[in-house]
C-alpha positions in Angstrom: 0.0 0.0 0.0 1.7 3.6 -1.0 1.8 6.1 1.4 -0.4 8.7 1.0 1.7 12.5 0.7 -0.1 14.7 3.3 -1.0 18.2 2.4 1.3 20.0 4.5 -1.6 22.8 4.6 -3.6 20.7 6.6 -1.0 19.1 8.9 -0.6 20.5 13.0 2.3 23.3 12.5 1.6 25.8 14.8 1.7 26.1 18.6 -1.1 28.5 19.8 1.2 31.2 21.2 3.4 31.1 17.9 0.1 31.5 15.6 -0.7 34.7 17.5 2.4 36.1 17.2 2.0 35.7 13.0 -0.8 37.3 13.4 -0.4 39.6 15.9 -3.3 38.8 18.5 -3.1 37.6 21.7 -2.7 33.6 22.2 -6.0 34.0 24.7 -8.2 35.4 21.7 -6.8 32.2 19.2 -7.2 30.0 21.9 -11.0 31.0 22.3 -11.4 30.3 18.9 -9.9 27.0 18.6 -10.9 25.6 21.6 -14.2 27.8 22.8 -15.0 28.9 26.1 -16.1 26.9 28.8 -18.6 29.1 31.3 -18.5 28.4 35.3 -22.3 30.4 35.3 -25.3 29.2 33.3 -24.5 31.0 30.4 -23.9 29.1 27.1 -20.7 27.7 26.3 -18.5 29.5 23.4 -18.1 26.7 20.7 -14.6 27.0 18.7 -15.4 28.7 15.2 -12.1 27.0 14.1 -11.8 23.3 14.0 -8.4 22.3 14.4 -6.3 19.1 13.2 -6.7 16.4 15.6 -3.4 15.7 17.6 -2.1 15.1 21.8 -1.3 19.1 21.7 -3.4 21.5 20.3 -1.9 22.8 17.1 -2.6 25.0 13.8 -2.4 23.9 10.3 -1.8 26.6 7.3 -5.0 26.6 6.4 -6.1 27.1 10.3 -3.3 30.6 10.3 -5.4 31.7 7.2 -8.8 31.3 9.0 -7.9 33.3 12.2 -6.1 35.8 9.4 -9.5 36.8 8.0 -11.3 36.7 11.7 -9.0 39.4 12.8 -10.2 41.7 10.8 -14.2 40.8 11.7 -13.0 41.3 15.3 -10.2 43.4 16.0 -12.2 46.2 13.1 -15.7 45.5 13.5 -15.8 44.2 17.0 -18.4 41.4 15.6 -19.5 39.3 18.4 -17.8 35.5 18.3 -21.6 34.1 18.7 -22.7 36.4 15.7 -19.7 34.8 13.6 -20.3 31.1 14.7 -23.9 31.5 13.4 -22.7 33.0 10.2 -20.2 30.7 9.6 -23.1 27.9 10.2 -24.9 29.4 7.2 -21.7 29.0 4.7 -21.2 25.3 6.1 -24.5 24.7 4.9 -24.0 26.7 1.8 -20.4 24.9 1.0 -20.7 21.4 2.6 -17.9 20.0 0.7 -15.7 22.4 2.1 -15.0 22.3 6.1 -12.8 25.5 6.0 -15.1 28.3 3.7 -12.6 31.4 5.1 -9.5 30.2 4.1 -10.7 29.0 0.5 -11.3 30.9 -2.6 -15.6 30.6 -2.5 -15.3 32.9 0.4 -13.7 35.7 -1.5 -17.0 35.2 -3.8 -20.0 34.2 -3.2 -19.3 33.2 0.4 -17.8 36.9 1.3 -21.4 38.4 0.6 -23.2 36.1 2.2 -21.3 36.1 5.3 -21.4 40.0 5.1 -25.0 39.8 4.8 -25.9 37.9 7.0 -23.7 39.3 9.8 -25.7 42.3 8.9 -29.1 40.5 9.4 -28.0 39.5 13.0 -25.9 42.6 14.3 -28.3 45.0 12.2 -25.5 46.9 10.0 -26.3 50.3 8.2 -25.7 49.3 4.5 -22.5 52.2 4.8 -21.0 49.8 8.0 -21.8 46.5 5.4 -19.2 48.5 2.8 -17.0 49.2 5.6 -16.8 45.9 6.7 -16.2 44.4 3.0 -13.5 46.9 2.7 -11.7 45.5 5.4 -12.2 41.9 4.9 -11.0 42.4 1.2 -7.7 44.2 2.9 -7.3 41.3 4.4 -8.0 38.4 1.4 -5.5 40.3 -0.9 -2.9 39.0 1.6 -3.6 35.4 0.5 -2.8 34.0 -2.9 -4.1 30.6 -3.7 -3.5 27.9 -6.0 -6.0 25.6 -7.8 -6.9 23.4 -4.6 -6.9 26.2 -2.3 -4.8 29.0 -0.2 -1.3 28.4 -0.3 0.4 31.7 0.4 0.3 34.2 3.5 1.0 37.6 3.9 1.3 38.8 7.5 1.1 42.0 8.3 4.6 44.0 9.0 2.9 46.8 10.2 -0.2 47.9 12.2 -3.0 47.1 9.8 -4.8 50.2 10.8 -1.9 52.1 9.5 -2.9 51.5 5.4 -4.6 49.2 3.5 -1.7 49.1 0.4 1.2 47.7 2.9 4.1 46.1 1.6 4.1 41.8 1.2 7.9 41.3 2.0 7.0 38.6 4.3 5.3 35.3 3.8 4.2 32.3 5.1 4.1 28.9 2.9 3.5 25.1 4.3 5.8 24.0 1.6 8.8 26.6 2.5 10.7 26.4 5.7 7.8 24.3 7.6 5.7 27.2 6.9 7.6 30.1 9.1 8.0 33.4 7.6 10.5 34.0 4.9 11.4 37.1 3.1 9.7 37.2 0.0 11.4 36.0 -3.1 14.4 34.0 -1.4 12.4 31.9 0.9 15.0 33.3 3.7 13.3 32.6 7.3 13.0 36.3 8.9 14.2 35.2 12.3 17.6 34.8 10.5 17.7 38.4 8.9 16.5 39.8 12.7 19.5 37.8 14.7 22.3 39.0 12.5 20.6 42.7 12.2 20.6 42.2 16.0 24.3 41.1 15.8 25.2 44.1 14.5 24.8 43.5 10.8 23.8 46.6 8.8 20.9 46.2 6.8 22.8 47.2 3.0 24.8 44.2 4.3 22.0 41.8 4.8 20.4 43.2 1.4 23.5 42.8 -0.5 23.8 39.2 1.2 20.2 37.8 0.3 19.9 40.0 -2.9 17.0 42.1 -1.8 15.9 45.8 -1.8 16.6 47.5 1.9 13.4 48.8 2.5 12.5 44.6 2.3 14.9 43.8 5.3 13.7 46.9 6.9 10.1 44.9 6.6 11.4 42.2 7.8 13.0 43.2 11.0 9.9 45.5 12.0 8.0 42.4 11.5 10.0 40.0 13.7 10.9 42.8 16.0 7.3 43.3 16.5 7.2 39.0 17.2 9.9 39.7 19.7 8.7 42.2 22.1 5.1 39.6 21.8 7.3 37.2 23.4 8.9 38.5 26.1 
């Protein structure tokens, strides 16, 4: 019998407190959503809106970094409410069955985008000017994914506050197939981390540039994106 080749996409990657440091969000927001929230009163319990690969410690595929990517920007933007989400996610299950995931995949940025948009309007009753708002920001967001035929294979993380501008720079990415999926700098598939330690070494960055055949202002991305990882961290 041949071994099947697993779709590194879908395969456990991330730990929770390295996933929110990709995306910038604290590990007890990503948490929630993976794992949902368990009440003490007699309030409903929180079920996770994102299902996770099974495994002995909780972990994140690729396609479970692109999910939480698109949340961010219903939460940390609109301040949607989790429970409004869950039901709207609900309603593009039942609108894609064949496809567990409907954020991270391309029928979202179609006809699943407007439905989820219109129905989170039905439930948190949006003016039609906050729907527009809303799919302004969620299309911020999807242009930082590029897909391939069987789904989303590329993601760029924000180097910079996303409230800063909507047109920011994509000199970092994250690929399952590339360096077990960590971010590289665009182009050369060198992991970040590396440009940070020898910048932090006392490297200048026309050196580094010169060295991986880059622009400057792309190690300048760089390090402002894994210095921002660092100070997460500590």
């Amino acid at each position: 019998m041949k071994n099947e080749k697993i779709d590194a996409r879908f395969a456990p990657a991330y730990g929770v407190s390295e996933a929110a440091r990709y995306l910038n969000i604290p590990p007890s927001t990503l948490r929630s959503w993976i794992s949902g929230i368990q009440y003490r009163s007699d309030r409903s319990n929180f079920e996770p809106v994102i299902s996770v690969p099974p495994a002995e410690i909780v972990q994140l595929s690729f396609v479970n970094l692109v999910e939480a990517h698109v949340l961010v920007a219903l939460r940390r933007i609109h301040k949607v409410r989790l429970q409004d989400i869950r039901v709207a996610l609900d309603t593009l299950e039942r609108q894609f069955p064949e496809q567990p995931h409907p954020l991270a995949f391309k029928s979202f940025a179609t006809d699943g985008k407007n439905l989820f948009i219109e129905h989170i309007g039905q439930l948190i009753n949006l003016s039609k000017r906050g729907q527009l708002e809303m799919e302004k920001v969620i299309d911020m967001y999807l242009h930082r994914i590029e897909h391939d035929a069987s789904g989303p294979i590329i993601l760029y993380p924000f180097t910079r506050d996303p409230f800063q501008k909507d047109d920011q720079p994509k000199a970092v990415f994250l690929n399952p197939n590339i360096s077990f999926g960590r971010p590289v700098l665009t182009g050369r598939g060198v992991p970040t981390e590396l440009v940070f330690e020898r910048f932090n070494a006392g490297e200048l960055m026309d050196t580094l540039a010169e060295d991986y055949g880059r622009e400057r202002w792309e190690i300048e991305e760089a390090i402002r994106y894994e210095s921002a990882r660092s100070r997460k961290a500590a």
